[in-house]
C-alpha positions in Angstrom: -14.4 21.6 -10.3 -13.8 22.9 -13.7 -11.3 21.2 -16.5 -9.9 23.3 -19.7 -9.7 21.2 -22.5 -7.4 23.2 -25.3 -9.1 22.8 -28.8 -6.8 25.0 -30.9 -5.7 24.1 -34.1 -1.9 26.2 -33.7 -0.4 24.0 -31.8 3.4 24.1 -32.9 4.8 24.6 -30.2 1.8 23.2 -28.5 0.8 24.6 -24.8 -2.0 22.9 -22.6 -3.7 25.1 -20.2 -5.6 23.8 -16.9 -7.8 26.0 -15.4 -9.9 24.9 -12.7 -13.2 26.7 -11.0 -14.2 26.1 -7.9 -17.3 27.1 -6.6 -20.0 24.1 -7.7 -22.6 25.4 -10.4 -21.0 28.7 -11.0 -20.9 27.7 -15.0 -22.3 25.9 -17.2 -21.0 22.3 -19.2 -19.4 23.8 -22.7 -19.3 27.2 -21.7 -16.1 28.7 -23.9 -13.4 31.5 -22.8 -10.4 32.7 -24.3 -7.1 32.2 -23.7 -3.7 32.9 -24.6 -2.0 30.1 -26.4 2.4 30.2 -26.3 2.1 32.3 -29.7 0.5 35.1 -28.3 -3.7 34.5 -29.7 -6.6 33.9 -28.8 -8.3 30.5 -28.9 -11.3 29.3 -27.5 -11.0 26.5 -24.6 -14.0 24.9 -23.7 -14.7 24.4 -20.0 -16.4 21.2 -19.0 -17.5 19.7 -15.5 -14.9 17.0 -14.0 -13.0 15.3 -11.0 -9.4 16.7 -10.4 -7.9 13.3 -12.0 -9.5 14.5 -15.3 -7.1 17.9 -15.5 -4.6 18.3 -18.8 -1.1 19.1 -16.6 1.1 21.8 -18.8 3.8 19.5 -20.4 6.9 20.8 -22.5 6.2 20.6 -25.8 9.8 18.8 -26.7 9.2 16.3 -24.2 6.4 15.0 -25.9 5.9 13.8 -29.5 1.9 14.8 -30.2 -0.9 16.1 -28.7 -4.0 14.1 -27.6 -7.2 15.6 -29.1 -9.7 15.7 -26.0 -13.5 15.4 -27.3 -15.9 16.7 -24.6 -17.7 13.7 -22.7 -20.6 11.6 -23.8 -23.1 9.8 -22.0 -23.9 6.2 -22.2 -26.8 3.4 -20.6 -27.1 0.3 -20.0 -28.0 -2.5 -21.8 -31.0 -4.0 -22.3 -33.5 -1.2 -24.1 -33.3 0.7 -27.3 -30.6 3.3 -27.5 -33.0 6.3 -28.1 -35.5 5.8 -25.5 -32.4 5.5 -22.7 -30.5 8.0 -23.5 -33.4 10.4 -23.0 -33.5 9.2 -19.5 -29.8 9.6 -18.9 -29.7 12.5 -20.4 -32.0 14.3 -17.4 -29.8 16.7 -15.0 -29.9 14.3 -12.2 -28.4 11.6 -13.7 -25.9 13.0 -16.3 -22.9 13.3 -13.8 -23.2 10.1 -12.2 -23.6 8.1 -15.7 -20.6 9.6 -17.3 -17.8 8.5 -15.8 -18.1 4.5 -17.4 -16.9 7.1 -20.9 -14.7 9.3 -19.6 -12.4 6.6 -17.8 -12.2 5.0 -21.3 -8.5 5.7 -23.1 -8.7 7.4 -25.9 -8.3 5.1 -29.0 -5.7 5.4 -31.5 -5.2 9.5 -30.9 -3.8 11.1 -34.3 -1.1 13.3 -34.2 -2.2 17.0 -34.5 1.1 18.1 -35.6 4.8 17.4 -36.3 7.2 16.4 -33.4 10.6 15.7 -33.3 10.2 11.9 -32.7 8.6 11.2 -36.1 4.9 12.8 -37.3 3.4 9.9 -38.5 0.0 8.0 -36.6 0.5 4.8 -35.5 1.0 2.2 -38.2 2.4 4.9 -40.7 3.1 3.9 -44.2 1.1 5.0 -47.3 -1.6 5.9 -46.7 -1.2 7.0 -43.1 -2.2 11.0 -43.9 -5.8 9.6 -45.6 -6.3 7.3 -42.4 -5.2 10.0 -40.1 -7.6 12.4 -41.8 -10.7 10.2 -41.9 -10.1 9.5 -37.7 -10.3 13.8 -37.9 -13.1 13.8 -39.7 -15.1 11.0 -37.7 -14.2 12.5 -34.5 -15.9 16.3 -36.1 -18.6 14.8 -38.1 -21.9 17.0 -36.8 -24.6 14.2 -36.7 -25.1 10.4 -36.9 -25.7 10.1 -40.3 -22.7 12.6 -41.5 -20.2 9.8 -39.0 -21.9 6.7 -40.9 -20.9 8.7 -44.6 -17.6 9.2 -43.7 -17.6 5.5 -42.9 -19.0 3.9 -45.9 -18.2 6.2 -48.2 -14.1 5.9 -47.5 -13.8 2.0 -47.8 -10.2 1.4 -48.6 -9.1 4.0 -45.7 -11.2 2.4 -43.2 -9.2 0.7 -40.0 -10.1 -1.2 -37.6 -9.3 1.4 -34.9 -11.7 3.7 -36.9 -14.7 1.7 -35.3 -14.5 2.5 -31.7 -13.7 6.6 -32.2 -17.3 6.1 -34.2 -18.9 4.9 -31.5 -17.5 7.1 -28.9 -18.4 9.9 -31.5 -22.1 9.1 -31.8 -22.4 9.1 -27.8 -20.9 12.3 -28.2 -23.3 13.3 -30.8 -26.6 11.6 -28.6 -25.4 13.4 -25.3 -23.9 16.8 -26.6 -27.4 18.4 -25.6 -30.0 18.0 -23.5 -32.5 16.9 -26.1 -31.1 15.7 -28.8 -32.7 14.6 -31.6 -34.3 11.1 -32.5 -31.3 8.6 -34.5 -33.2 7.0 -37.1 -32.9 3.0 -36.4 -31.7 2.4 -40.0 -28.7 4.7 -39.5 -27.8 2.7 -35.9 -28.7 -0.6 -37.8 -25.8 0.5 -40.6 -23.2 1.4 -38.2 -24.1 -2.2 -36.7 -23.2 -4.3 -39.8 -20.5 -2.1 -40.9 -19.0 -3.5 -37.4 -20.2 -6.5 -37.7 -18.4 -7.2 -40.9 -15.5 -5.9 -40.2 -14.6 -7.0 -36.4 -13.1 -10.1 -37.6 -9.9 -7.8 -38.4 -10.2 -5.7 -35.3 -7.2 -6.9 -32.9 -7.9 -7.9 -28.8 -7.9 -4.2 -27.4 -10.1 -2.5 -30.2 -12.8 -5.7 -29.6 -12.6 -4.9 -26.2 -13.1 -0.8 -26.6 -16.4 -1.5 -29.1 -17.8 -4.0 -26.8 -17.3 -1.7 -24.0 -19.0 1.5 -25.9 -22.0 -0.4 -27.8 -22.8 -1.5 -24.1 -22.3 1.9 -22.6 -24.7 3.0 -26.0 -27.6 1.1 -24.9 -27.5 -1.5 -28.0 -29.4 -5.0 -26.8 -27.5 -7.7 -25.8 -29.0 -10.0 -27.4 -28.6 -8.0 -30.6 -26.3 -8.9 -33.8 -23.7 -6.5 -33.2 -23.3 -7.7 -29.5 -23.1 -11.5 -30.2 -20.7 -10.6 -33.2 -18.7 -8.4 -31.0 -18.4 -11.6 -27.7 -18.0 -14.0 -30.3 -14.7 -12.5 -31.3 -13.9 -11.7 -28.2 -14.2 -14.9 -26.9 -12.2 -16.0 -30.0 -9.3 -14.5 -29.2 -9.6 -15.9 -25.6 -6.1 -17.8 -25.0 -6.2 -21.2 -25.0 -6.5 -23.4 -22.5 -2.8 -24.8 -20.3 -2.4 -28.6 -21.3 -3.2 -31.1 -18.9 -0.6 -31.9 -15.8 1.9 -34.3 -16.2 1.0 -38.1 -15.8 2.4 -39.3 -11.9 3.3 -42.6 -14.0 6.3 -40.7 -16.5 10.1 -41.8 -15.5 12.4 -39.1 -14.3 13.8 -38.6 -17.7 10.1 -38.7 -19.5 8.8 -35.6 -17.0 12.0 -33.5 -17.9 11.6 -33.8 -21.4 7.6 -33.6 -21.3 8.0 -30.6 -18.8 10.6 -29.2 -21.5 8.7 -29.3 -23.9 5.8 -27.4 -22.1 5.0 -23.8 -23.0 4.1 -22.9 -19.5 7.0 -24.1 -17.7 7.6 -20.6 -16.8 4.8 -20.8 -14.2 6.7 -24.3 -12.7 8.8 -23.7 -9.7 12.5 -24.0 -10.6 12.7 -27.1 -8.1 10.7 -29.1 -10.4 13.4 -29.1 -13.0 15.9 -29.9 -10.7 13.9 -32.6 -9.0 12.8 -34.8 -12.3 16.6 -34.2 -13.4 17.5 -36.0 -9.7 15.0 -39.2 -10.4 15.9 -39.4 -13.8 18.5 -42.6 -14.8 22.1 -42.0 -16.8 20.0 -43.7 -19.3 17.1 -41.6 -19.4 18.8 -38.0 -20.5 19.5 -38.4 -23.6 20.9 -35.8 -25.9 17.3 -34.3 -26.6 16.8 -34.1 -23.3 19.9 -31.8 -22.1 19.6 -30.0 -25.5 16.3 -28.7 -24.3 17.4 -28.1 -20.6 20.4 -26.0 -22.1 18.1 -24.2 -24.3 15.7 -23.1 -21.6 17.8 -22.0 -19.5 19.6 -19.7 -22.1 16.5 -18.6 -23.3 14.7 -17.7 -20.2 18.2 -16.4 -18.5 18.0 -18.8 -15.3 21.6 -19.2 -14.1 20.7 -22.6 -12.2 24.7 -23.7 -10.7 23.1 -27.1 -10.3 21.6 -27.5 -13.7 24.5 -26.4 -15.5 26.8 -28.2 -13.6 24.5 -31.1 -14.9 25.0 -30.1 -18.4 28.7 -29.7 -18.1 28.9 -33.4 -16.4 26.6 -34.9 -19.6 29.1 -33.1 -22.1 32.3 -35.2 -20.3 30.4 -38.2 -20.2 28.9 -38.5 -23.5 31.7 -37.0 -25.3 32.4 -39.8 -28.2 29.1 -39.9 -28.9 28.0 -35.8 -29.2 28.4 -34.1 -32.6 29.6 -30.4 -32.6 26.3 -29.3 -33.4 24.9 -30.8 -30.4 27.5 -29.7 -28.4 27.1 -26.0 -29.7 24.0 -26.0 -28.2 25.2 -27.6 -24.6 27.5 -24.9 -24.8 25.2 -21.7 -25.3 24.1 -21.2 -21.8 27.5 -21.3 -20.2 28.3 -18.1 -22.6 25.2 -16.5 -22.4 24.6 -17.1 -18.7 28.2 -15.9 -17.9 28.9 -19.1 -16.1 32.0 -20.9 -16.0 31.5 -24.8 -14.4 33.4 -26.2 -12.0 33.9 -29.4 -13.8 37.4 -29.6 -14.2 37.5 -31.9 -17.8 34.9 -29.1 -19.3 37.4 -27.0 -21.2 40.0 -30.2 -22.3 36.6 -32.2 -23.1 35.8 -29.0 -25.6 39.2 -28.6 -27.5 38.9 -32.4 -28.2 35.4 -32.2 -29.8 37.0 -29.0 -31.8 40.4 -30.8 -33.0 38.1 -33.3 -34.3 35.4 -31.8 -35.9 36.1 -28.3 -36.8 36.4 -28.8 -41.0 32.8 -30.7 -40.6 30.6 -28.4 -39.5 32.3 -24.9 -39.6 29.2 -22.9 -38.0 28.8 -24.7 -35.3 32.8 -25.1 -34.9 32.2 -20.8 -34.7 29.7 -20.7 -32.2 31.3 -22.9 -29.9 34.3 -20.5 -30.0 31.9 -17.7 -29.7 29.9 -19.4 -26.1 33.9 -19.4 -25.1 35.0 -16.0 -25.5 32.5 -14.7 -24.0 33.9 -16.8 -20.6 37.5 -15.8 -21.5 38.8 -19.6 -22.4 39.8 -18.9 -26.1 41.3 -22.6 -27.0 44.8 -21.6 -29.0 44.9 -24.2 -31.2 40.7 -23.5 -32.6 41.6 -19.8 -33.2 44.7 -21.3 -35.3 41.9 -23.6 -37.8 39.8 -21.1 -37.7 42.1 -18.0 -38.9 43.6 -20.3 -41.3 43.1 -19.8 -45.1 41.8 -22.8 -45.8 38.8 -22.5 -43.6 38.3 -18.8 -43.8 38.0 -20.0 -48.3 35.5 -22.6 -47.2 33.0 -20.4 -46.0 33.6 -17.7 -47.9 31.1 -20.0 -50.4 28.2 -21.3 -47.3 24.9 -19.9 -47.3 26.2 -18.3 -43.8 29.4 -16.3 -44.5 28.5 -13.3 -43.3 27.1 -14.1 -39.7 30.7 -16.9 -39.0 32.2 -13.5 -40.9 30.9 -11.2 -38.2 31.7 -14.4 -35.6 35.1 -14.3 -37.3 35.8 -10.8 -36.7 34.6 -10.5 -32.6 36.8 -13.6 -32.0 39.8 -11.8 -33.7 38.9 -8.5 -31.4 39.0 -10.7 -28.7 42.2 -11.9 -29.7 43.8 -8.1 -30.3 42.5 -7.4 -26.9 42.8 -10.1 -24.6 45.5 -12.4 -25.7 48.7 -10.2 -26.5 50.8 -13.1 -26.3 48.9 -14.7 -29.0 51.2 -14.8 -32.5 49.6 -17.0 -34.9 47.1 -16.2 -37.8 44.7 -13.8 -37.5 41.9 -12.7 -39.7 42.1 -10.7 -42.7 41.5 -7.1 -42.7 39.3 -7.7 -46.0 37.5 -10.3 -44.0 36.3 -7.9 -41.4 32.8 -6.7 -41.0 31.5 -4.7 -38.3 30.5 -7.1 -35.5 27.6 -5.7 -34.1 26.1 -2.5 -35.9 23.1 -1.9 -34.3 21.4 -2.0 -31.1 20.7 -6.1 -30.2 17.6 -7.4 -30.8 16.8 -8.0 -27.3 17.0 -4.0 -26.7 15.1 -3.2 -30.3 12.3 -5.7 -29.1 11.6 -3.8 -25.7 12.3 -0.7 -26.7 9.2 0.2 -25.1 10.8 -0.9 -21.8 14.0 0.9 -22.2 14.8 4.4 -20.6 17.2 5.3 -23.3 14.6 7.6 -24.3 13.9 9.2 -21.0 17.7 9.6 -20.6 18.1 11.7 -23.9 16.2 13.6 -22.4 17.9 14.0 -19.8 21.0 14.5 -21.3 19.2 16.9 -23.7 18.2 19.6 -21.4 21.4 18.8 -18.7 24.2 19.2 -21.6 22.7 20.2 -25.2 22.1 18.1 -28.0 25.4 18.7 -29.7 27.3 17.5 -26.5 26.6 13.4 -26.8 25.9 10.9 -29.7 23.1 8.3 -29.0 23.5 4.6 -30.5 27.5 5.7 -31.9 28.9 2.7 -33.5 32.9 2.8 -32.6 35.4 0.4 -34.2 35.4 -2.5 -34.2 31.9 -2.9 -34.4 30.4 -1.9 -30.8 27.0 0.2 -30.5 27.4 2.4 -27.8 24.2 3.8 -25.5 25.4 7.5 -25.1 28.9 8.9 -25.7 30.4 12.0 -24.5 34.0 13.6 -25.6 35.5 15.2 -22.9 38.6 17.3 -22.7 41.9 16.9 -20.0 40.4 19.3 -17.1 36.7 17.8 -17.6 35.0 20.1 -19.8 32.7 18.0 -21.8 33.2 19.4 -25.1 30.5 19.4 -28.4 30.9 16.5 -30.4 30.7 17.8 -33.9 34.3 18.9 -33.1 35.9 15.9 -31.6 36.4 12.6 -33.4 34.6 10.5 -31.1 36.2 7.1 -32.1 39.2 5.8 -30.8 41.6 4.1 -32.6 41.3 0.4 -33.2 43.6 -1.4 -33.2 44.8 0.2 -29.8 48.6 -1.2 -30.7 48.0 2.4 -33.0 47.1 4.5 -30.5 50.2 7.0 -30.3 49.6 7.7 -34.1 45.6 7.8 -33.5 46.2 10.8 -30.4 48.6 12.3 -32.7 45.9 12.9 -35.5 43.4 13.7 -32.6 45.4 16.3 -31.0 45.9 17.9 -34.7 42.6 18.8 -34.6 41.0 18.8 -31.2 44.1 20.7 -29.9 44.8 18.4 -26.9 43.9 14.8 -26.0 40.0 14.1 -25.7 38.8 11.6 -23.4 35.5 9.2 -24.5 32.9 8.5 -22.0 30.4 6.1 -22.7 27.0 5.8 -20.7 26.1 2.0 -20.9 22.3 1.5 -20.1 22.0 -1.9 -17.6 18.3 -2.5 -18.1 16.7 -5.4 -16.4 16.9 -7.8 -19.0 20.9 -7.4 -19.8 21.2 -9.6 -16.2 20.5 -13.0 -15.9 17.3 -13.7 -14.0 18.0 -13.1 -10.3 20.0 -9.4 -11.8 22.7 -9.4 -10.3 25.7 -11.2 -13.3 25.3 -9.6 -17.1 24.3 -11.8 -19.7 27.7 -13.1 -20.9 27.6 -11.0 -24.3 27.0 -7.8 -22.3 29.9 -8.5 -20.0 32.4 -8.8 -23.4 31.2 -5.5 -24.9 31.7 -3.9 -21.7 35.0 -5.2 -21.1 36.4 -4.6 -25.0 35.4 -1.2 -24.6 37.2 -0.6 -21.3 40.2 -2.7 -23.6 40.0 0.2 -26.1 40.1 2.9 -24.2 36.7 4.3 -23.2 35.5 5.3 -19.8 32.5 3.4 -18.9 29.3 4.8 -16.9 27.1 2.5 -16.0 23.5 3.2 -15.2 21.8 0.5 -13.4 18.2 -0.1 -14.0 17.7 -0.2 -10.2 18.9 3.3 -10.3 17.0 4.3 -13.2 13.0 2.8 -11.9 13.7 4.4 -8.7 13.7 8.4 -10.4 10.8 9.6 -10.2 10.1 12.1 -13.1 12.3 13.9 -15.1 13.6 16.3 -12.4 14.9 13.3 -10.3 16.6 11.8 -13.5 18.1 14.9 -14.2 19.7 15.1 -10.8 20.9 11.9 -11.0 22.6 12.3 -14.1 23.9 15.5 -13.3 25.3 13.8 -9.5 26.7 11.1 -12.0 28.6 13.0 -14.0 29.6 15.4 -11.2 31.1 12.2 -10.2 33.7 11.7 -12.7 34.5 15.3 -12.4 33.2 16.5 -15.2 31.8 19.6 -15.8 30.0 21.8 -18.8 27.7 25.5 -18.9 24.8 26.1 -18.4 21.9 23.9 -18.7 20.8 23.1 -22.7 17.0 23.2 -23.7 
């Protein structure tokens, strides 16, 4: 078995080629060939010995941002003798292909970028000086002998990373097993490369530890040596700590609530175990604290419990006199977030009470109260009346948070515009209004990494074309949209450079807003948005959306847009980006939409 490792330096638009030999020992390790790269030379392609699993698969050069860089493998040895001295005996013809897989299975570290993409050309960490730091990982992983790798090093201080360390160690086993007698390392030059390490793992993060660790092992270097007590020292450093002790069998129900609360790793206790300490514990013994930090878990970690919101509910009607609005804001949060409405039946009066009374004291919390309840459709008529009023909308005009109750401020008023057309009293100023949520949320900017918003422009890329659908759109009022497509009466779906994709706002407008559209699309154009439902827009057991999901869904239904929702079940279960393709193209088929031939 044969592998064909591309080492070509035109690589725009890059082309891998795998060719495979069968026949055992019909070549030799590094023997070159030529081969036709997509431009139409000749480069040379180096041929090395390697299992099937080991093969570079042709990939489409769009699909992918860069290029991994594949150096030809290097041998290692065990610890536990000098480096020179076992390399020479791994480096005999019986074992050299059994010793080389503990390299080869090693992930490349930190690959640079041999070339610009169209997601972004910079290495990872980019900034400043990310050409200099992306040249100096080039010139480590060329550099022709030991002592040339350990110039580059310590001559080039200030563009030095940490992720610089490990491609010099797999460079020098490169260097010590590229032939089969390689010259003797002088100790001083291994003893540099040692203490350049040394002084410089503290910096190094838990993967790149891990990766030097690995390699000065596979190189042979003592383990009772400096650089490998330096390099299990950190590691052990960054070892995470150890779980607190259990929870005495002597606490009071309302005492192992608050202590299990307050535990980080109450993710790992059954959900029973709240439930349970919340049974045993007194009236007296949950305390404000105490449901605070219940409520605040349960948002937080997006367990829709019936029986410990219920609980949460019942301690709001009960303690009622004695709660301030900023306590209750936070009682209130998972009922919004969560998408739960209780079943206590004094939950809603208990709620416009606290408002009427407090609303001018603490105006922030007053807003996010309001907030938790639009999101469960129960707008209280006579807040939204204090709220839109003048007076209060002067107020905090001059708080450190104006523009956050602003942005508050202006959701609650869509709400209003959409959901309560009965509603006639003030309503916020148009000069007041800011756009309530301009970007993707932080929850899906977070795991991005997660997402398959990527995988799906890709999709959409080579199903429709690029100029058929706008990714992350933000339409009035406010709302970030996933993917959005203009289509036309019979189901064409049309480019979008040539539509306006908004539609009006507010809808009350909308014969004057189709008006202008048909002037210039020449007939009506319908908007179709396709809403990502990743696993974490669902509460924990995935089947209700998170409470702030469910109102940008429903306000864009409200103004006018055709939803297409795109379940994550759906999504993990295409395998590949033929499968997603057909799904997208079945899910559009759906609607009854149709365009030309495929794009890209």
């Amino acid at each position: 078995m044969w592998t064909c490792f591309v080492n070509s330096p035109v690589l725009t638009p890059p082309k891998v080629l795998s060719q495979r030999m069968e026949g055992g020992r019909e070549g030799r390790a590094g023997k070159k060939t030529r081969a036709a790269t997509g431009k139409g030379e000749h480069e040379w392609v180096a041929l090395t010995p390697g299992p099937p699993e080991w093969a570079v698969r042709s990939v489409e050069s769009r699909f992918f941002s860069s290029l991994e860089k594949t150096s030809p493998p290097f041998l290692g040895c065990p610890s536990g003798s000098p480096p020179n001295s076992m390399l020479r005996v791994l480096l005999s013809a019986q074992a050299s292909a059994a010793r080389l897989s503990g390299l080869l299975l090693l992930p490349p570290v930190q690959p640079c970028c041999l070339g610009p993409s169209k997601w972004g050309d910079r290495p990872p960490g980019g900034g400043l000086h990310a050409g200099p730091v992306q040249g100096l990982q080039r010139l480590l992983e060329q550099a022709r002998s030991p002592g040339e790798l350990l110039r580059w090093l310590g001559q080039n201080p200030t563009k030095v990373r940490a992720h610089h360390y490990p491609v010099a160690l797999r460079r020098l086993g490169q260097l010590l097993g590229s032939q089969p007698r390689p010259p003797p390392v002088e100790q001083a030059t291994l003893q540099d490369l040692s203490q350049l390490i040394i002084r410089n793992c503290p910096s190094f993060d838990p993967h790149t530890v891990h990766v030097c660790l690995h390699l000065a092992v596979l190189l042979g270097f003592p383990s009772d040596g400096p650089l490998m007590c330096a390099l299990e020292q950190e590691r052990r450093f960054r070892l995470p700590p150890k779980p607190p002790p259990t929870l005495q069998p002597d606490l009071c129900g309302g005492q192992r609530l608050e202590a299990a609360l307050s535990c980080p790793h109450l993710l790992r206790r059954p959900r029973q175990h709240l439930i349970r300490s919340l049974a045993e514990a007194r009236p007296e013994e949950l305390t404000p604290n105490v449901m605070v930090l219940l409520a605040q878990h349960l948002a937080r970690h997006r367990l829709r419990e019936p029986q410990l919101l219920e609980a949460i509910a019942h301690f709001l009607v009960v303690q009622e006199a004695q709660l301030s609005s900023k306590v209750v804001q936070k009682l209130v949060l998972p009922f919004g977030r969560l998408n739960y409405l209780p079943l206590e039946q004094q939950f809603m009066p208990c709620l416009e009470r606290i408002l009427a009374r407090e609303a001018g004291v603490a105006p922030l919390a007053t807003v996010n109260i309001l907030m938790s309840l639009c999101q469960l459709r129960c707008l209280p008529l006579r807040a939204l009346h204090f709220v839109f009023s003048p007076s209060f909308i002067n107020h905090i005009c001059g708080t450190p948070h104006a523009l956050i109750v602003r942005r508050y401020l202006s959701l609650l008023d869509t709400a209003v515009e959409l959901e309560l057309p009965g509603y006639r009293g003030p309503r916020l100023p148009r000069r007041q209004q800011v756009p309530i949520f301009p970007q993707p949320l932080i929850t899906d900017r977070a795991r991005c990494k997660y997402s398959h918003k990527d995988i799906v422009a890709e999709g959409l890329r080579q199903l429709l074309g690029e100029e058929k659908y706008r990714q992350d759109l933000t339409v009035p009022p406010g709302y970030c949209t996933d993917f959005l497509l203009c289509v036309s009466s019979s189901g064409a779906v049309l480019p979008v450079r040539t539509q306006d994709p908004f539609l009006p706002y507010p809808p009350r407008s909308c014969a004057q807003g189709q008006a202008a559209s048909q002037a210039t699309t020449h007939g009506p154009a319908q908007r179709v948005v396709l809403m990502l439902r990743e696993r974490w827009h669902f509460c924990r057991d995935g089947q209700v959306l998170l409470g702030s999901r469910a109102l940008r869904e429903r306000h864009l239904g409200l103004l006018g847009y055709q939803l297409l929702p795109l379940p994550f079940e759906e999504l993990e279960s295409q395998r590949g980006l033929p499968q997603l393709k057909s799904y997208l193209r079945h899910k559009l088929q759906a609607l009854g939409l149709r365009w030309g031939p495929e794009g890209g």
